[in-house]
C-alpha positions as CSV (number, residue, x, y, z in Angstrom):
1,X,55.7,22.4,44.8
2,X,53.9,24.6,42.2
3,X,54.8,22.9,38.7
4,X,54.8,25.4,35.3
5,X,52.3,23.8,34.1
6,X,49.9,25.0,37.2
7,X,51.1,27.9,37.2
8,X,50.5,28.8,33.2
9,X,46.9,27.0,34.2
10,X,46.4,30.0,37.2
11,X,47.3,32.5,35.4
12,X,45.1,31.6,32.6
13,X,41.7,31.1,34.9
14,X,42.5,34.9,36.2
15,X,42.9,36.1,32.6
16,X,39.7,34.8,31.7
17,X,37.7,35.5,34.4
18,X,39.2,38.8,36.2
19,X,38.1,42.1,35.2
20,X,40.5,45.2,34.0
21,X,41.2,46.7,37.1
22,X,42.2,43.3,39.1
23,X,44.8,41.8,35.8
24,X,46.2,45.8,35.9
25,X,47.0,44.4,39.7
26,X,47.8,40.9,38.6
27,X,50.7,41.9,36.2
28,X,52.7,43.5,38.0
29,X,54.4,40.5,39.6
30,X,54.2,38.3,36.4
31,X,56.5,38.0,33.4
32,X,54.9,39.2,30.3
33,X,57.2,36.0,28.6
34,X,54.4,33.7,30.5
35,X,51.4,35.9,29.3
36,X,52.8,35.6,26.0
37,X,52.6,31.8,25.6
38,X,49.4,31.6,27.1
39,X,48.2,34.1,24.5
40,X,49.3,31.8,21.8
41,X,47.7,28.7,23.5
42,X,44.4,30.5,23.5
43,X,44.3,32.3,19.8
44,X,40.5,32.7,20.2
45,X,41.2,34.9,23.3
46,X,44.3,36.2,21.9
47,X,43.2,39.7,21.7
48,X,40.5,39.5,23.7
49,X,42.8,39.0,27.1
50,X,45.4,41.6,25.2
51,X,42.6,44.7,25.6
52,X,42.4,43.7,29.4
53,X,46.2,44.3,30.1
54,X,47.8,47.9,30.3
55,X,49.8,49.9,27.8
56,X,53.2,49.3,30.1
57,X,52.4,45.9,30.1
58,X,51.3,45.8,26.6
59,X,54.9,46.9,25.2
60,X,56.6,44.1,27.6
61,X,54.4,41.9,25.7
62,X,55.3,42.7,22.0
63,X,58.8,43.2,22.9
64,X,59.2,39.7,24.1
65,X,57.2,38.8,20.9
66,X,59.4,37.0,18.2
67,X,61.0,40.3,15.8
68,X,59.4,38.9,12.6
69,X,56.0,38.9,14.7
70,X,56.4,42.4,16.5
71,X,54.8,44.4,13.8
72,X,51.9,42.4,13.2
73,X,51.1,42.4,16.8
74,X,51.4,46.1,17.2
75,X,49.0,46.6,13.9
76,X,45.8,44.7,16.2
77,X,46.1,47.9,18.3
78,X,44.3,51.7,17.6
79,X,46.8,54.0,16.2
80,X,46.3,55.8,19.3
81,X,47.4,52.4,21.9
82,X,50.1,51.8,19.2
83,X,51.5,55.0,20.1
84,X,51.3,54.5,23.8
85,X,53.1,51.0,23.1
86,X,56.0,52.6,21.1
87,X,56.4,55.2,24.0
88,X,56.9,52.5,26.4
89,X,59.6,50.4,24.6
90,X,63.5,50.4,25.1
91,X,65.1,52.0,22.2
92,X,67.1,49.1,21.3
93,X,63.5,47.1,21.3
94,X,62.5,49.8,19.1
95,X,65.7,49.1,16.6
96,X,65.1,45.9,16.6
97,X,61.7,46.2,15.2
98,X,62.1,48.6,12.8
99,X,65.2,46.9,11.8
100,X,63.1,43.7,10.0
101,X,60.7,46.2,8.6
102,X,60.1,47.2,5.0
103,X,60.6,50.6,3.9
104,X,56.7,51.4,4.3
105,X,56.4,49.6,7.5
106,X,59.0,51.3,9.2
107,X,57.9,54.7,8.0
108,X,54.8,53.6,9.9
109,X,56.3,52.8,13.2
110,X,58.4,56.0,13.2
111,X,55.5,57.8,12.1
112,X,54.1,57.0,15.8
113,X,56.9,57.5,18.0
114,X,57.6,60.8,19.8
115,X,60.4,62.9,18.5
116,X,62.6,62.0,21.1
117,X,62.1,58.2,20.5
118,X,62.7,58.7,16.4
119,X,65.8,60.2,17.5
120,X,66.9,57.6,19.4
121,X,66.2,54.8,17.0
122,X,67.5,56.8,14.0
123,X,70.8,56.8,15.6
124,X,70.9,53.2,16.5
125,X,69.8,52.1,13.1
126,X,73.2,53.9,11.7
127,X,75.3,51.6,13.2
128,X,75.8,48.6,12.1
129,X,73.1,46.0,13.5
130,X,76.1,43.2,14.8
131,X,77.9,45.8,16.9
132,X,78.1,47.2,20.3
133,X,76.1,50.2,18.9
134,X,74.0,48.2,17.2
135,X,72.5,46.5,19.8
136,X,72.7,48.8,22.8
137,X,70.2,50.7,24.5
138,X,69.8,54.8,25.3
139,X,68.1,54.4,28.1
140,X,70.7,54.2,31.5
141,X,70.9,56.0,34.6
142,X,74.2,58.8,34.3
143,X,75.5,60.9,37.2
144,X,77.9,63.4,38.5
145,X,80.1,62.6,40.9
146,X,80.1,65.4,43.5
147,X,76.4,64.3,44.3
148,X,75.6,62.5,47.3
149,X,73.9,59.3,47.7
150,X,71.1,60.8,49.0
151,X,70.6,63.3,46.0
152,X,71.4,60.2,43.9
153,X,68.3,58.2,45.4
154,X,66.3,61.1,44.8
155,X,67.6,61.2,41.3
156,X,67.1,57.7,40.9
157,X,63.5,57.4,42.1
158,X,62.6,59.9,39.3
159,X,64.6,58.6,36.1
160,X,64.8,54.8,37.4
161,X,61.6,53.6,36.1
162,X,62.4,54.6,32.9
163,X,66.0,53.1,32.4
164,X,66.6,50.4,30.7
165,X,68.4,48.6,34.0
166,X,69.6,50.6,37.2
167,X,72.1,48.0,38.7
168,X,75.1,50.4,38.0
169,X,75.1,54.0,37.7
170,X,77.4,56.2,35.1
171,X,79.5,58.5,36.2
172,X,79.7,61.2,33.9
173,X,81.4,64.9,33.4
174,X,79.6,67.5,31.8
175,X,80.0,66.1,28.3
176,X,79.5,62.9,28.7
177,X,82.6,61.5,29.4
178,X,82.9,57.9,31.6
179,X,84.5,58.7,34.5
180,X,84.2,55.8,36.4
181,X,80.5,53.6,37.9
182,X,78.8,53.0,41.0
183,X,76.7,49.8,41.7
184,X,73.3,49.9,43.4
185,X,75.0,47.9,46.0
186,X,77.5,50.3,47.0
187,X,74.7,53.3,47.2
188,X,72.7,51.3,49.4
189,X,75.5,50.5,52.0
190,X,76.7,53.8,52.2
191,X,75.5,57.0,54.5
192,X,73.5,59.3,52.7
193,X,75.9,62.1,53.1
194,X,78.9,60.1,50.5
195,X,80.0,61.4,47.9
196,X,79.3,59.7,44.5
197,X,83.3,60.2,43.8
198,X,84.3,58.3,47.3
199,X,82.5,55.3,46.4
200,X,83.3,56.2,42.6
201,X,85.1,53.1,40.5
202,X,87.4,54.9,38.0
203,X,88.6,51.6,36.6
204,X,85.5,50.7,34.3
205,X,85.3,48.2,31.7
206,X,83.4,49.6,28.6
207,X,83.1,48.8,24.6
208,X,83.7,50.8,21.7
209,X,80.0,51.2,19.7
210,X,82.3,49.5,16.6
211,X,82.7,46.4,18.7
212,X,81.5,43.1,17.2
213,X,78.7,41.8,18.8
214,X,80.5,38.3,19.3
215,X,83.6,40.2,21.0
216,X,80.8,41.7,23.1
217,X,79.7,38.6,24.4
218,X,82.9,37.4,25.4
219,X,83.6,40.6,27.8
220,X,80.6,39.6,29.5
221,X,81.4,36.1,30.2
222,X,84.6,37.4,31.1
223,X,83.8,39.9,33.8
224,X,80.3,38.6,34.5
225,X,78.2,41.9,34.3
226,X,74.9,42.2,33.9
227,X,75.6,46.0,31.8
228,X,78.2,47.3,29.4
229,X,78.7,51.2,29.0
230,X,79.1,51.6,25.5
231,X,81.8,54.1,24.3
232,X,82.8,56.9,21.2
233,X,86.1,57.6,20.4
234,X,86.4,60.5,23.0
235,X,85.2,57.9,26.0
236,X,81.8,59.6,25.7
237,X,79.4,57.6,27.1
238,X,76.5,56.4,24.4
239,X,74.6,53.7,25.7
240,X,74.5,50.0,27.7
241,X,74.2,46.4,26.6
242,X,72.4,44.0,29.1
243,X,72.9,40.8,29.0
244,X,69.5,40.1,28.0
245,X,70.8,41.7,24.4
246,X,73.7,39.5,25.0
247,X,71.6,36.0,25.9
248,X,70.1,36.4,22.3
249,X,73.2,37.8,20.5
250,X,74.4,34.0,21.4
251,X,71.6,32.7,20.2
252,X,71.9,34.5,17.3
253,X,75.3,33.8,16.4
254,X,75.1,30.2,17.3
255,X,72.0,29.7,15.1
256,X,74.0,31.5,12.3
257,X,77.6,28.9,13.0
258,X,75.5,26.0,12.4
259,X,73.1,27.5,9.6
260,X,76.1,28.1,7.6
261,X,78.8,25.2,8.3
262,X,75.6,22.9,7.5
263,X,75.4,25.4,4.0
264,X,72.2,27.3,4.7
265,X,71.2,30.7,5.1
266,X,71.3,32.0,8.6
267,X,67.8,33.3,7.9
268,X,66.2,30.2,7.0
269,X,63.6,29.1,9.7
270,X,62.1,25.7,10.0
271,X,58.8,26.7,9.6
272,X,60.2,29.0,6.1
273,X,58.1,29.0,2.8
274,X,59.3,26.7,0.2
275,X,60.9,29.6,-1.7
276,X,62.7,30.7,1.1
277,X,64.1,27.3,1.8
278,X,65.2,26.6,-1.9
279,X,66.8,30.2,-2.3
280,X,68.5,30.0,1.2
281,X,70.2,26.0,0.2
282,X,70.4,25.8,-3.8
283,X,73.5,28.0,-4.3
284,X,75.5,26.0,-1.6
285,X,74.3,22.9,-3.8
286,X,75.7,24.4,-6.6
287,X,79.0,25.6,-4.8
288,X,79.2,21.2,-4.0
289,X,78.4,20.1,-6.8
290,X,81.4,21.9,-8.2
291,X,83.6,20.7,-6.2
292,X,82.0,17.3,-6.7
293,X,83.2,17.6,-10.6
294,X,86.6,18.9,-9.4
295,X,86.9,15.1,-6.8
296,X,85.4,13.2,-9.7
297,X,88.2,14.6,-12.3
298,X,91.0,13.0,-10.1
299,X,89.2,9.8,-9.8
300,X,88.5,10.1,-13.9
301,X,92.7,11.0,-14.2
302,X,93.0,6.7,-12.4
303,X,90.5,4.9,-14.8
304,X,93.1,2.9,-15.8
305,X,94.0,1.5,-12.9
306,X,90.2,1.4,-11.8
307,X,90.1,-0.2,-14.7
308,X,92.3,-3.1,-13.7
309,X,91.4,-3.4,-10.0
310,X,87.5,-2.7,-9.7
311,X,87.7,-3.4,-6.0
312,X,89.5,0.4,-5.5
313,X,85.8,1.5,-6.8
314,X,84.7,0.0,-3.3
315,X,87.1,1.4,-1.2
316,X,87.1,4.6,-2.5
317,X,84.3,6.2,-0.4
318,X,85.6,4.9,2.4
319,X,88.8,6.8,2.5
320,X,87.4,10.0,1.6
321,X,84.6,10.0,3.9
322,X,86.7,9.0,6.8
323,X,88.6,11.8,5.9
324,X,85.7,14.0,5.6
325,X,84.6,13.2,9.0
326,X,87.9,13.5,10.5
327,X,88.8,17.3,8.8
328,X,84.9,18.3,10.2
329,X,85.4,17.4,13.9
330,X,88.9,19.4,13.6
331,X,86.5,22.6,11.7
332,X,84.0,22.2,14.4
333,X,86.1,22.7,17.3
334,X,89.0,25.3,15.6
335,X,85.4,27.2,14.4
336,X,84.3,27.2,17.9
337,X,87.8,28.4,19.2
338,X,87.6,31.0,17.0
339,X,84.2,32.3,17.9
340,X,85.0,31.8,21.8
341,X,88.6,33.9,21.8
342,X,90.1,30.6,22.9
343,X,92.1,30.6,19.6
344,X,94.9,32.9,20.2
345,X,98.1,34.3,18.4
346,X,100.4,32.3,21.8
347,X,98.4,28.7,21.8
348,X,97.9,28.3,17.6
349,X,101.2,26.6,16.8
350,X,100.4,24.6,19.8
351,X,97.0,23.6,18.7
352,X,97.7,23.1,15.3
353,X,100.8,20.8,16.1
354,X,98.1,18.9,18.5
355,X,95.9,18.4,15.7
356,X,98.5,17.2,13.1
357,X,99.4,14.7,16.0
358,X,95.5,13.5,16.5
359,X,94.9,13.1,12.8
360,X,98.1,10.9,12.7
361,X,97.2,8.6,15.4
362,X,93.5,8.4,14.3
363,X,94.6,7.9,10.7
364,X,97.5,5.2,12.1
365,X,94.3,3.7,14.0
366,X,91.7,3.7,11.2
367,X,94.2,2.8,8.6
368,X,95.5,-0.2,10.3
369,X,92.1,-1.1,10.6
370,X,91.1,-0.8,7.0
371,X,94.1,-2.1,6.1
372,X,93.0,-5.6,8.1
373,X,89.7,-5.2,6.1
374,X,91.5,-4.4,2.7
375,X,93.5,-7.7,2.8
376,X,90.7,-9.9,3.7
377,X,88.9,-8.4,1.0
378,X,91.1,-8.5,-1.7
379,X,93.3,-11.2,-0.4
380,X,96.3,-9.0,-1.3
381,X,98.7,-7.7,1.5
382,X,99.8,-4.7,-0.7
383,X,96.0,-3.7,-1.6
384,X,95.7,-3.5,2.5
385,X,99.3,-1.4,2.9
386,X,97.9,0.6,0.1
387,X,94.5,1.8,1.5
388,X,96.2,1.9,4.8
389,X,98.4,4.5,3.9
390,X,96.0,6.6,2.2
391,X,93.8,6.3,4.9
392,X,96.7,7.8,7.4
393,X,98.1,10.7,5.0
394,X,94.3,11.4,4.2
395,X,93.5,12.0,7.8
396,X,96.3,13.6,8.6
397,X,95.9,16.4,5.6
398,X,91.8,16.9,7.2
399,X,92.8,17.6,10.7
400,X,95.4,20.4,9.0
401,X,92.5,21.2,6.6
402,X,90.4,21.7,9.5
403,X,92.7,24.1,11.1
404,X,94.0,25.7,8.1
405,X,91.1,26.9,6.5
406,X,89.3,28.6,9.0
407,X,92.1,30.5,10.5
408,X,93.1,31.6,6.6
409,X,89.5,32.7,5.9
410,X,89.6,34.5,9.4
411,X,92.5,36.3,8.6
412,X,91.4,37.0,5.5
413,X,87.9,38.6,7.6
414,X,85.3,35.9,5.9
415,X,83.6,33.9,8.7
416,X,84.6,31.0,9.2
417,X,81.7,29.3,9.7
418,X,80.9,30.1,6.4
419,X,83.0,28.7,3.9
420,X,85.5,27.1,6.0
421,X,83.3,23.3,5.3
422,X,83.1,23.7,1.2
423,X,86.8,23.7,1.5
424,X,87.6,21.0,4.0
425,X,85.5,18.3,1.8
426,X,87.3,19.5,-1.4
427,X,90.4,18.5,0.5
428,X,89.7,15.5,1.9
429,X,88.0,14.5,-1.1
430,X,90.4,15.5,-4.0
431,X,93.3,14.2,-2.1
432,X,91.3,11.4,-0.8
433,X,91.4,10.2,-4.1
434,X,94.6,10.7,-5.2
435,X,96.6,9.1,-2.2
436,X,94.5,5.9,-2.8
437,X,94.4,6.0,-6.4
438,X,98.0,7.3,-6.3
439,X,99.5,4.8,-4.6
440,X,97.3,2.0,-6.3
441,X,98.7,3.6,-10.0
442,X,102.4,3.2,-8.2
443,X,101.9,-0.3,-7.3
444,X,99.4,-1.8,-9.3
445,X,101.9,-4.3,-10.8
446,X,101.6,-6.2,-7.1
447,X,97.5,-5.4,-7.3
448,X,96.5,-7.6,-10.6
């Protein structure tokens, strides 16, 4: 059995020693994706292996290339190959690259393209980049549907190749408007002489172009396609997703979940400048160490009874990180709910009641068990009753908090995922606090 690691070793032994004409053969039955990572093994052949490999194959090449990475690849090429590259990439490819572009940098690349391809990516780039517009490509395969199959082949074998994908075919009127789709499947086990509208499937599922690209996703893993028509207002047909746009939407988003309930900038990479890295996490410091003063103004409102039992100073910590933990495992899944549709207006008393209930029998389990701790510790059956209690009631407000906050800042169209944490620790930690300290204040005649 031929491991990857053979193969990548192959493939490399014919890049360096076979001429132009036998790697223009080569590629045609190999990923550009494995190219690309033997180009980066070898960075003293880098370019040297890239001048052997045709234009087609050239503009796989830079659009599996990294987006931040794109441009500087394309700028090792003559303006004149740069050109040819351009021409051979998808439109959405072509967004995407001039998406993370400067001002200057982008003029360049349009600069380069053909008119028809400046049209095209001028019209992506005014929708906005996190929609079904956004992140669709102009290049499918539409037809009418009095053709027959055989006209349709014939069509097919002479706009095919450049399409972005050809596994379903569009049927259109004369303006444009979705009528219905035909899959290659169908066309190939049908006589030549049917009609496109006999095999026709009027009952299509497409997206509006103001879609969310999130929303997006989840039609795909609904149905399962590999395309997506993309639709106007009028059902006019404007474009496709693939779910190769879709595989790194998901990436995208997830990358951005966890950026931000973590406090970081979605656009912070682990191999970031310093500056990047400071101006991407110091403002979230800021935003905690706020509500830091605002949990260390209850504690400063119970000196007195600190004051008199010292040992609450030890225990403190406990309760509100245990609440902490508790209100972020209820975020993390309610977030992901949210994200995945699985949240709905018909299950959310039903979850919400189901997460009251686990925070009370967690918070009856950790509490009695702290409790235990708190009376061997202190020697004081109250002290143990005490830190119990807030221990239970602490728990029980994070798993709400967890649940609450999100859906509120959903609602209220901020991302969850952005803010939702800030708030869940302020919870757990102002009232942390107070149910412990509260309840010490209430009995600490029993506590000295």
């Amino acid at each position: 059995m031929k491991t990857e690691l053979n193969y990548k070793e192959f493939l490399e032994k014919l890049l360096r020693c076979a001429n132009e004409e036998e790697i223009s053969e080569l590629v045609e039955d190999i990923h550009p994706a494995d190219i690309l990572d033997i180009l980066h093994q070898n960075e003293d052949d880098f370019f040297k292996i890239l001048d052997l490999l045709p234009e087609w194959f050239l503009a796989d090449i830079v659009e599996e290339e990294d987006d931040e990475e794109k441009y500087e690849l394309l700028k090792r090429f003559s303006e004149g190959k740069q050109k040819n590259i351009l021409h051979e990439m998808s439109s959405d490819e072509l967004t995407d690259l001039v998406g993370v572009l400067d001002e200057e940098e982008s003029n360049d690349v349009l600069e380069k393209m053909d008119k028809e391809d400046r049209d095209d990516v001028n019209k992506l780039l005014s929708y906005k980049p996190d929609t079904a517009g956004g992140i669709m490509a102009t290049e499918f395969v539409s037809i009418r549907e009095n053709k027959t199959i055989e006209k349709t082949l014939k069509y097919l074998q002479k706009e095919g190749p450049e399409a972005e994908t050809a596994y379903y075919l569009y049927v259109v009127d004369n303006d444009d408007i979705l009528k219905g789709v035909v899959s290659l499947r169908d066309i190939v086990c049908n006589d030549f002489n049917t009609k496109i509208s006999d095999i026709t499937n009027t009952n299509v599922i497409s997206v509006p172009y103001y879609m969310d690209q999130e929303e997006v996703a989840q039609e795909f893993k609904k149905y399962g396609f590999l395309t997506i028509p993309v639709v106007d207002e009028k059902n006019k047909i404007l474009g496709i997703v693939t779910v190769d746009d879709i595989v790194d939407v998901m990436e995208e988003e997830t990358t951005e979940d966890i950026h931000r309930l973590g406090g970081v900038d979605e656009e912070e990479r682990v191999d970031g400048t310093l500056k990047e890295s400071i101006k991407s996490r110091l403002p979230w410091l800021i935003v905690n160490l706020v509500t830091a003063i605002l949990a260390a103004s209850v504690v400063g409102i119970f000196e007195g009874t600190i004051s008199k039992v010292v040992t609450l100073a030890t225990f403190m910590p406990i309760v509100a990180g245990m609440g902490g933990n508790a209100g972020t495992q209820s975020l993390t899944i309610v977030v992901r709910g949210i994200a995945l549709g699985e949240l709905t207006g018909e299950n959310a008393k039903r979850v919400f009641l189901k997460e009251l209930l686990v925070g009370l029998t967690t918070g009856i389990a950790i509490g009695f068990i702290i409790a235990v701790l708190g009376f061997i510790w202190e020697g004081n059956v109250i002290f143990g009753i005490v830190i119990g209690v807030a221990m239970i009631l602490n728990m029980m407000v994070a798993t709400m908090a967890g649940y609450i906050v999100p859906v509120i800042l959903k609602k209220l169209k901020i991302d969850p995922a952005l803010a939702s944490a800030v708030f869940v620790t302020t919870v757990t930690d102002v009232l942390g606090f107070f149910f412990f300290l509260g309840l010490a204040t209430a009995f600490i005649n029993y506590l000295i």
